[in-house]
N, C-alpha and C positions, 0 to 999 in steps of 0.2 A: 861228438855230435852236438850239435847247436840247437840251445833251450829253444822249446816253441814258446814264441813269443803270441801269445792269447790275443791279446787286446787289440796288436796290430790286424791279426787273423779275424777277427771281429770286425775288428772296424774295415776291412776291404770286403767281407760278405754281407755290412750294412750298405756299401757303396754300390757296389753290384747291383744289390736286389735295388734299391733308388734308384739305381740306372736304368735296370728290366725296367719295372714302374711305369717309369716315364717312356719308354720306349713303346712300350704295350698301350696304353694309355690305359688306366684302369679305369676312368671313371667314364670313358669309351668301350670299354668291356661292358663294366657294368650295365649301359644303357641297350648296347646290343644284347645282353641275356633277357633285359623286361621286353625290349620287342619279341625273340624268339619265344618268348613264355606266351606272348598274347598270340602266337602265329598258331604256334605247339597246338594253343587247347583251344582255338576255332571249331564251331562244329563243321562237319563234314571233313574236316583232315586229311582222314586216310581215303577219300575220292578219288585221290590224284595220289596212290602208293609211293612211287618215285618221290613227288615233291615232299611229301609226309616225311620222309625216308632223307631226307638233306638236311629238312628244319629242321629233326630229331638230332643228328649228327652234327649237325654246326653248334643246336642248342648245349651238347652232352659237350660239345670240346671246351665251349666258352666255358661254361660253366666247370671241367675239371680247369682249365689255366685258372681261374680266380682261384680259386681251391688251392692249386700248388702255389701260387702268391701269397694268398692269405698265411698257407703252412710253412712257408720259406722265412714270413717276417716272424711270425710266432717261434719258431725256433731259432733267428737270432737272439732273440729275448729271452729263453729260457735257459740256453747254450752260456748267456752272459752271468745268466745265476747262477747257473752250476759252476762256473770257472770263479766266481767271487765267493762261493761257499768254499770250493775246495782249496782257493788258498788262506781264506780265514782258518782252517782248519787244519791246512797242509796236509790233507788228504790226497794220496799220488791215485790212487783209485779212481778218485772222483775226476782230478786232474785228465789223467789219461782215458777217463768216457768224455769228458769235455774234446778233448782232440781229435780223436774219433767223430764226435759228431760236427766237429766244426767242421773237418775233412769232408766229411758227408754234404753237408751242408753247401759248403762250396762246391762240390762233383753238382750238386745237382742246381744249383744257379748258371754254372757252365752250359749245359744240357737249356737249360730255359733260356740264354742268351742268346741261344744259335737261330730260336724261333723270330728274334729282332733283327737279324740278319739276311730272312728272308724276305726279301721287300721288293721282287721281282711281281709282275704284273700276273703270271699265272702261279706262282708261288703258292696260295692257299689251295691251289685246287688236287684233285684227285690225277693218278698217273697213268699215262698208259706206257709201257716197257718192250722191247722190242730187242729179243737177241739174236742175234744170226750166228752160225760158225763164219770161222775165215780158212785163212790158209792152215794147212797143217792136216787137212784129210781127214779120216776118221780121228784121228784125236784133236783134234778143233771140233770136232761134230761132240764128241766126250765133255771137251770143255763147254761148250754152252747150254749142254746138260747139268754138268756141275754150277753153272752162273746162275741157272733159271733156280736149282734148288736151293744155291745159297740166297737168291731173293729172297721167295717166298716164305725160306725158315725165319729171314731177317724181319718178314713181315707179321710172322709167327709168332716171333719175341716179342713186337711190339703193341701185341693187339689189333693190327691194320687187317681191314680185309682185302685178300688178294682173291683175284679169281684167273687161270689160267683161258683163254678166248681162243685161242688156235695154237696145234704145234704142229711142225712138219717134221717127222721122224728120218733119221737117216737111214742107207738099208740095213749097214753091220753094227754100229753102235750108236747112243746119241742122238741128238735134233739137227737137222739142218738150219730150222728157227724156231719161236715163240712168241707168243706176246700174251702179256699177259696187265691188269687192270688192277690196280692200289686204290683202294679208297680210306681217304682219310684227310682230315688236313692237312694240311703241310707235305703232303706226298710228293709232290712233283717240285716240291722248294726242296725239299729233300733229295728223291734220287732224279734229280737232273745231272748232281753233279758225278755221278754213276755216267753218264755217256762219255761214249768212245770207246777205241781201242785196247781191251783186253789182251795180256801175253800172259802164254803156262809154259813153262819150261820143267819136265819130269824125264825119267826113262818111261817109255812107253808103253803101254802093258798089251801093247795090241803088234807087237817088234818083236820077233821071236827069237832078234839077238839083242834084244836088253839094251838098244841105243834109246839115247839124248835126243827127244823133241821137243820142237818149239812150236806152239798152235797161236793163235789167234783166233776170237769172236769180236763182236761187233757190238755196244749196248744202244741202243738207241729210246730217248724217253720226249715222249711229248704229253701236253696239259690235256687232260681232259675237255672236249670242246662241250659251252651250253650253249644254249640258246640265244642267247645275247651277242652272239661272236659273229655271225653273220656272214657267213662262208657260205658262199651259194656256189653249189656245181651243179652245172643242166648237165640233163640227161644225155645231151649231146656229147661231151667229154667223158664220160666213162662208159666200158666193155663190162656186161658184168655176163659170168661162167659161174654155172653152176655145177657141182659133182659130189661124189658120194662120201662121206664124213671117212677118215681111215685112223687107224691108230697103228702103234710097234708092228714095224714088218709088212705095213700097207696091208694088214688081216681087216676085212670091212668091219666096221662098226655098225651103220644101219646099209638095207638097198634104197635109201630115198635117195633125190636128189635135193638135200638140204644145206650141204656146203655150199658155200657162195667166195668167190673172187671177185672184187673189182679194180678193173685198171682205170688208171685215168691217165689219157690219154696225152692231154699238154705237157705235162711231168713224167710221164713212166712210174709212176708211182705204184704199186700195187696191194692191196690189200685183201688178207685170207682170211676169214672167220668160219669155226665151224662147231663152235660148242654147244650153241643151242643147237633145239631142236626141228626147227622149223626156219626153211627157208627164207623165210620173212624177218623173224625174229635175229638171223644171220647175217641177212641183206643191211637193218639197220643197226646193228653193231659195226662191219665192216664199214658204214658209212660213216660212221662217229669217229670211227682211228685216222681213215681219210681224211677227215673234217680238221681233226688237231692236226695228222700232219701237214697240208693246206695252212694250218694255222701257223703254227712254227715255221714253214716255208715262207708264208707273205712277212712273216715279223724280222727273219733272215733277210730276206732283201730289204726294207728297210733299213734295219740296222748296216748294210753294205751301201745300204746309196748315202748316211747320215757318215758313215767313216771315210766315204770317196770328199765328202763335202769337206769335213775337219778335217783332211790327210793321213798320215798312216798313225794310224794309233796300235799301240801295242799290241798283239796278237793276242785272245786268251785259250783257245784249248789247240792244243797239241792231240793228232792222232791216238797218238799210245799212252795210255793216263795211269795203264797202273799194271804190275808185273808180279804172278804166282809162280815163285820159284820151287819146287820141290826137289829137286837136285842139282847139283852137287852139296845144299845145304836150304834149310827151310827159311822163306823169307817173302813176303809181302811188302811191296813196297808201293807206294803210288809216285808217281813220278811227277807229279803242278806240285806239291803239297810237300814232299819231303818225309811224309808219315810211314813209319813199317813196321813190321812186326815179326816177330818168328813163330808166333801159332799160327799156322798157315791151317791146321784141321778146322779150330772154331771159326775160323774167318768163313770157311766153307760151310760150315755150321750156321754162315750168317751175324757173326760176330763182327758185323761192319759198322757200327756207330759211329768209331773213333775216327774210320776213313770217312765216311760222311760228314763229322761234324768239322773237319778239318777242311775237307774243301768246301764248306759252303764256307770258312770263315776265307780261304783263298779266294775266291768268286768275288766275295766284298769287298777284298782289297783291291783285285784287277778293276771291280766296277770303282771304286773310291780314284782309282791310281787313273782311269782311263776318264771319268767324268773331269780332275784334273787340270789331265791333258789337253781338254775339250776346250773347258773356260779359259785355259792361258792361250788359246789359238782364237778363242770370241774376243779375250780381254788381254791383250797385249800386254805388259808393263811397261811402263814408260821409262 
């Protein structure tokens, strides 16, 4: 085995964090924390609960990233004294906690770099998630049961608040869909790259001869729409239905009529909400998911009319993004990304960082690799 080499190990976790640094801009952080601090403690604040309720969460993120910066550079510095005492000393003790933390230390500048990498336009904001079954019958109805729970534990882990907004139950097992709402920073820079086509391959437990199925769901993620976005739908373009809230096996929940559908009509779009209580409180929830998807729909054709203009630039997502094999052998693989794994239970578990961190770094390179592409079709070489 090959001496760890300390110094070099140091010196690439001092470059790193310089690198974050500069990418973050700290002294752009910082100035962002003393406005949210004067916003924070306005009087009258909590007037407006919702807005109280953002400046509070934006304030508490900025402020933990300076934190994990500030503790990133402090324990290169301290990591560099314990590796010069323990070899003045020729302590392997000492040596071998220096290792270990340098290890550490580097896992978690990885984890902090992925945050400079999200520099997409809805990137900071909050997510809305959207799983549907596909093919595969009742166990595709199974599996996007299994998706919505491995989200939410994912969200579980990380401290994020999820809230579940509508599910439609299938009749024998499973959702037919969900959707469900992430708040936090970086949510939606995060599980964007969650969309697409899901495949589970298992013996079936719903097969009374013990056969091999293959299911499919659907993920679907868009930005939380504010106010600023400017998405206007008349009244005119959408159907809205109303009917009665239902849970597992269509057993009524309440006799109101407080679920709400709206279709919109130019698109087919459709949106179900039925978690609150109150038909109102449902109506404008369900008009918010419409609103982002609207929003992602106009930035889709853009983005199609700017790649008709530059010609064909490389494709970047492919249908099927990522495959849960459970038999004939345990394996997790994502298919843009290359990344897999054989604990396929924790993955279920929500044990998906590793797949997230990996394709948002994929994302950046198709965006690096296709912006490129763009400039040598503006700028020729001569």
């Amino acid at each position: 085995m090959a001496e760890f080499d300390y110094t070099q190990a140091i010196a690439d976790a001092r470059a790193k964090y310089e690198s974050i640094a500069l990418a973050l801009d700290i002294d752009r952080m910082k100035q962002q924390e003393q406005d949210l601090e004067v916003e924070a403690s306005a009087p009258g604040l909590w007037d407006d609960p919702e807005n109280a309720q953002k400046i509070t969460s934006k304030l508490s993120a900025v402020q933990s990233q300076l934190k994990r910066l500030a503790s990133a550079q402090q324990r290169i510095e301290d990591v560099e004294t314990l590796v010069e005492l323990g070899q003045e000393e020729n302590d392997a003790d000492t040596l071998s906690e220096a290792q270990n933390e340098v290890e550490g230390i580097q896992k978690d500048l990885d984890d902090m770099e992925i945050q400079t990498l999200m520099d997409g336009e809805y990137d900071e904001r909050s997510a809305v998630v959207t799983i549907r079954s596909g093919a595969g019958g009742v166990d595709a109805a199974d599996f996007a049961q299994m998706l919505l729970r491995m989200y939410l534990r994912w969200a579980e882990r990380n401290g994020y608040k999820a809230k579940v907004m509508d599910t439609s139950y299938a009749e024998e097992a499973g959702i037919k869909s969900a959707t469900f709402q992430v708040d936090a920073p970086y949510a939606y820079g995060r599980l964007s790259v969650e969309g697409g086509t899901h495949r589970l391959v298992r013996i079936s437990p719903f097969d009374n001869q013990g056969r091999r199925q293959t299911s499919f769901a659907a993920v679907e993620v868009v930005p939380l729409v504010e106010a600023t976005d400017h998405i206007d739908v008349p009244e005119s373009e959408i159907r809205v239905d109303t009917y009665c809230a239902s849970g597992p096996g269509g057993q009524g929940v309440n006799t109101t009529y407080s679920a709400v559908r709206i279709t919109h009509i130019p698109t087919g779009i459709v949106v179900t909400m039925q978690d609150e209580r109150s038909q109102i409180q449902n109506r404008a929830a369900a008009m918010a998911v419409l609103q982002s998807r609207l929003l992602v729909l106009r930035h889709e054709e853009e983005a199609k009319k700017k790649k008709e203009l530059a010609g064909d630039i490389k494709a970047s997502w492919g249908d099927q993004m990522r495959s849960y094999v459970l038999h004939p052998y345990q394996m997790v693989k994502d298919l843009r990304t290359g990344y897999e794994t054989s604990q396929t239970q924790a993955v279920f578990d929500g044990d998906i960082d590793e797949f997230i961190q990996e394709g948002i770094r994929w994302r950046h390179e198709q965006r690096r690799e296709a912006s490129e592409e763009d400039n040598e079709e503006h700028w020729p070489q001569e």
